[in-house]
C-alpha positions in Angstrom: -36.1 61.1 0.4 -36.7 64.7 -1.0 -38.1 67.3 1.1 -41.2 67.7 -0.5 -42.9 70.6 -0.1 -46.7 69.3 1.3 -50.6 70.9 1.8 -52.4 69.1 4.1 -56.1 69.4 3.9 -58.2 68.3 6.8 -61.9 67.2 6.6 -62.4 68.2 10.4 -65.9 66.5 10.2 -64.4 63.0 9.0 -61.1 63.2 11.4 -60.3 63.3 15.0 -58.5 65.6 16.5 -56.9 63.5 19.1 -54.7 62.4 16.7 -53.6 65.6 15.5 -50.1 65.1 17.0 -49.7 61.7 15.3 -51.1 62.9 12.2 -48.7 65.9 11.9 -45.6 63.3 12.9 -46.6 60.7 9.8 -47.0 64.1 7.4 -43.5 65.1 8.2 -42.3 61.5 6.8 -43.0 62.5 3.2 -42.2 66.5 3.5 -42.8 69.6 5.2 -46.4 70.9 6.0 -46.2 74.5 4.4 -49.9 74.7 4.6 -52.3 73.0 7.2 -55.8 73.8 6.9 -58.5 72.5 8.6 -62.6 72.5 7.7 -65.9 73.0 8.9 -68.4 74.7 10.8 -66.7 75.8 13.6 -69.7 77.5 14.9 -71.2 74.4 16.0 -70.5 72.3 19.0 -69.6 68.9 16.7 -66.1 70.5 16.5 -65.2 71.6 20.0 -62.3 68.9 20.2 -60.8 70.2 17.6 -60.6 74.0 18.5 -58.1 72.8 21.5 -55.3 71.7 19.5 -55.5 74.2 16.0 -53.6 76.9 17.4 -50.9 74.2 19.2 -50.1 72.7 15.9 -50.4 76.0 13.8 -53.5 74.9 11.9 -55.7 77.2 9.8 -59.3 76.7 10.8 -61.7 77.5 7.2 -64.7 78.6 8.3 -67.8 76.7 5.8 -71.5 77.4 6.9 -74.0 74.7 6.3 -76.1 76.1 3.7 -79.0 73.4 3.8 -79.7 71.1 7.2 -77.9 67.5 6.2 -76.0 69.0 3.8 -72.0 69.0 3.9 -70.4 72.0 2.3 -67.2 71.1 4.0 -66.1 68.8 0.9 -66.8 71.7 -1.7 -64.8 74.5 0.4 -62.0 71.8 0.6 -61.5 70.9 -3.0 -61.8 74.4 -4.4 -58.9 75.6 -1.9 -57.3 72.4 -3.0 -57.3 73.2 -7.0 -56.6 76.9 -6.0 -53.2 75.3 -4.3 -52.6 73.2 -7.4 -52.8 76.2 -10.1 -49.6 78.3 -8.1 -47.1 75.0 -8.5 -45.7 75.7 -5.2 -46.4 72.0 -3.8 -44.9 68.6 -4.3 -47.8 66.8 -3.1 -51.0 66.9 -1.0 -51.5 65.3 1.9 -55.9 64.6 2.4 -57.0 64.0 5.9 -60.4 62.3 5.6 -62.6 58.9 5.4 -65.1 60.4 3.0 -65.3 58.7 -0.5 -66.5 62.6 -2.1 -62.3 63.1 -2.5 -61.6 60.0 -4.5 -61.9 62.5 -7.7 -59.8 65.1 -6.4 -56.9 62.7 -5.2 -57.2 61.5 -9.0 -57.2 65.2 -10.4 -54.1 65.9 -8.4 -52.3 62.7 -9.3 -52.8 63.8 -13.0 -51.5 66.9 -11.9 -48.3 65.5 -11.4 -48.7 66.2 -7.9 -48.2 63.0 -4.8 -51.5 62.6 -2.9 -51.3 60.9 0.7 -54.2 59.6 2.6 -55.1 59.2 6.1 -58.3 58.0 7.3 -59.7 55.8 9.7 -59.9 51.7 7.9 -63.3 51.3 8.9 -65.1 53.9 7.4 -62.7 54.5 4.5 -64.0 53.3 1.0 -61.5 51.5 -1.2 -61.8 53.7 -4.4 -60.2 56.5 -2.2 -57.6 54.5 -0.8 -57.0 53.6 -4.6 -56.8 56.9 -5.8 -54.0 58.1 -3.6 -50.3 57.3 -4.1 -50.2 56.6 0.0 -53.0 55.6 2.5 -52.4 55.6 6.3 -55.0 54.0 8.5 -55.2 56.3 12.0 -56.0 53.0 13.7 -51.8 52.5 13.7 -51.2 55.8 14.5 -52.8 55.3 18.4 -49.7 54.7 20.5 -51.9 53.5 23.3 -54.0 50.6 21.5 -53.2 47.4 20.4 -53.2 46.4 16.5 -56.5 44.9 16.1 -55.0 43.0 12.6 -53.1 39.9 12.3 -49.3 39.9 12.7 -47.3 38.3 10.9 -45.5 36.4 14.1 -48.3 34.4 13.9 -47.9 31.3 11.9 -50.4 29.2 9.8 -51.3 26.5 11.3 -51.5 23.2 9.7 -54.7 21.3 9.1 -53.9 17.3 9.9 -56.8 15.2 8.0 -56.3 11.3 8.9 -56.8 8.9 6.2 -55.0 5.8 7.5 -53.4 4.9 11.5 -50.1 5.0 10.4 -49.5 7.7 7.8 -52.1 11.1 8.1 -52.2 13.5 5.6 -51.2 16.9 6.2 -51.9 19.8 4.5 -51.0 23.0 4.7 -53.0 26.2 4.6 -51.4 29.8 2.9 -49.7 32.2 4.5 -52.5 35.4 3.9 -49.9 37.4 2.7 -47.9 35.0 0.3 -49.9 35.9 -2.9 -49.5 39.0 -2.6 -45.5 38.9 -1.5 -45.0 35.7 -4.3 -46.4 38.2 -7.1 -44.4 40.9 -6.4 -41.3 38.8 -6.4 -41.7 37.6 -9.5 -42.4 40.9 -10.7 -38.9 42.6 -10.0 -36.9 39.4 -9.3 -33.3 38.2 -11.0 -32.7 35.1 -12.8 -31.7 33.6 -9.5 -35.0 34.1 -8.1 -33.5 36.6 -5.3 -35.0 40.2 -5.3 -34.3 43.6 -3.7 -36.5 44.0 -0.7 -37.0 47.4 -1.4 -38.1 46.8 -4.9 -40.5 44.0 -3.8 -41.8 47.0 -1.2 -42.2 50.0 -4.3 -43.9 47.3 -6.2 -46.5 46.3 -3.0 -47.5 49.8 -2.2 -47.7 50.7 -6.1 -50.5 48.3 -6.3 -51.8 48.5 -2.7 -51.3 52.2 -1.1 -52.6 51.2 2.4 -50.3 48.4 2.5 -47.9 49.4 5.7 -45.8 46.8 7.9 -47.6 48.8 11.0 -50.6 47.3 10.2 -49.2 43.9 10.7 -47.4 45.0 14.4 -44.0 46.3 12.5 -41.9 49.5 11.9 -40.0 48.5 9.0 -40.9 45.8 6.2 -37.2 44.5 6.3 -38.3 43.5 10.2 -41.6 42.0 8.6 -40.0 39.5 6.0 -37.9 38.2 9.0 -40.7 37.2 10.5 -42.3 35.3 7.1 -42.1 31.5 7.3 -42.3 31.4 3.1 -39.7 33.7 2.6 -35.7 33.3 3.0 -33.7 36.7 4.0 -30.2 37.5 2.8 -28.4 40.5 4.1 -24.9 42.0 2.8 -23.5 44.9 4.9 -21.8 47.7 2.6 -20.2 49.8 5.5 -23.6 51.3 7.3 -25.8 50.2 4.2 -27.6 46.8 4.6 -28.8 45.7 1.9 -31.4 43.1 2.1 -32.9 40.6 -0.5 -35.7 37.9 -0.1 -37.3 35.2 -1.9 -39.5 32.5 -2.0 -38.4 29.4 -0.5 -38.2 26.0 -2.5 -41.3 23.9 -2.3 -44.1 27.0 -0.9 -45.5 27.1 -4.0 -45.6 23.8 -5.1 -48.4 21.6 -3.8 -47.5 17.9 -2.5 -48.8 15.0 -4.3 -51.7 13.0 -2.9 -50.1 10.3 -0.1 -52.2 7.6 -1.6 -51.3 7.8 -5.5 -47.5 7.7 -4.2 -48.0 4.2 -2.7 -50.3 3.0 -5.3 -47.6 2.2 -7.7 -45.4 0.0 -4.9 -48.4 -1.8 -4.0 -49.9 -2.6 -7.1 -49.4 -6.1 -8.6 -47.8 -7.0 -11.7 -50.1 -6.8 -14.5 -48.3 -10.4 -16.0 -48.0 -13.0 -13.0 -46.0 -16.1 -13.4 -47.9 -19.4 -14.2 -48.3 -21.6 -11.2 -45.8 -24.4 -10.9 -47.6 -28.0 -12.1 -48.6 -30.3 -8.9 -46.1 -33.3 -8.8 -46.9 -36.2 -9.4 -47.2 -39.3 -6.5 -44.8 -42.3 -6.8 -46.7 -46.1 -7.0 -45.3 -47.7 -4.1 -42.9 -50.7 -5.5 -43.5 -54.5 -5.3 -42.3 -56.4 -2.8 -40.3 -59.6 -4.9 -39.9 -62.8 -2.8 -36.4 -64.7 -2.8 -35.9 -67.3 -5.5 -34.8 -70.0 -2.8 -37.7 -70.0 -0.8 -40.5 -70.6 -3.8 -42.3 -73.7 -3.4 
């Protein structure tokens, strides 16, 4: 990946500062912080936890007075620095450090921009049009070493739901994986003739469409550890001296549904629509005469 030179812009009212550390650590992923800014009123007492850790991490606190009681100029002071920062074309990207849906237009100004816009917000309070407008979202809620990922992993297999219609043969069915739709149309997006497709094509093609879309979120570091753990898919991996190149797809029969139990037997059962005719009754033999010998007639 290309060193990309970064600004990261932090909504100090709509972060925490706890997670500076972290913050700063998933920022240098995608580049180098050459400016870190922080904002709000730092004469109020709302932001004390955050005056203990912007001189450790070499953050630039903006001062922004609240004009009108209820009122947030924090968002205003923020976007003007951030179009000031645009205009010079010294940055690659821009990374935005809020939950606050006021910066979904300026993450789209800066895509148009040519610039890369990364997000990082808390999944709760985050509105989906922000998370949209940014070429990257990171939830903070996997960026706390200390707590466990509230959402589902994907160890954890669907269970199947057994309905009986019959003693000896119940019907099974099977409920979706929550993640094959979304897996099963990226695959057929990018995939060869053979069906098999390159896992990290099938990954550009997820987070194109879904920027908060992270194998952390489902208890992982790396996607290629993520499909291992997918019941629907099948892995193949070919070693090219330290390279691993991995491919996945779908495997035969997931997205096929099985035929009704009872229509399969239906036809074995079912009698012939022409039966034979019933064989005639026989008929019953007259018992014979008894004839007496000619000698003995009187």
């Amino acid at each position: 990946m290309e060193n990309r030179k970064l600004a990261v812009l932090i909504d100090a009212d709509n972060a925490q500062a706890s997670l500076t550390a972290e913050l700063l650590a998933e920022v240098a992923k995608y580049g180098t912080a050459i400016v870190k800014r922080a904002y709000g009123d730092w004469t109020t007492t709302q932001l004390k936890s955050w005056k203990e850790v912007l001189h450790k991490h070499a953050i630039h606190p903006i001062q922004q007075f609240a004009y009108t009681s209820g009122k947030n100029s924090t968002d205003s002071a923020l976007i003007i620095d951030a179009m000031d920062l645009l205009y010079t074309g010294n940055f690659d990207g821009f990374c935005l450090v809020s939950s606050d849906s006021d910066f979904t237009r300026l993450a789209t100004r800066l895509r148009e921009g040519g610039l890369t816009v990364i997000g990082i917000g808390e999944k709760s309070k985050t509105p989906r049009p922000f998370i949209a407008a940014c070429d990257k979202f990171v939830f903070t809620e996997i960026l706390r070493p200390e707590k466990a990922q509230e959402p589902t992993t994907v160890n954890d297999k669907p269970k199947a739901r057994t309905t009986r219609q019959s003693k000896s043969k119940p019907a099974v069915t099977r409920e979706i994986h929550p993640l094959q739709a979304m897996f099963t149309s990226a695959i057929d997006a990018v995939a060869r003739e053979s069906g098999w497709a390159e896992l990290s094509a099938v990954g550009s093609y997820i987070a194109k469409n879904d920027p908060s879309f992270d194998p952390r979120n489902y208890g992982h570091s790396r996607l290629s550890q993520m499909v291992k753990k997918l019941d629907f898919l099948s892995v193949q991996e070919q070693r090219n001296g330290s390279k691993l190149h991995s491919e996945i797809r779908i495997k035969d029969g997931e997205a096929a549904e099985p035929a009704p139990a009872a229509a399969a037997t239906a036809v074995v059962h079912a009698p012939p629509e022409n039966p034979p005719p019933a064989a005639a009754p026989r008929k019953k033999r007259s018992p014979r005469k008894k004839t007496e010998p000619a000698g003995k007639a009187g």
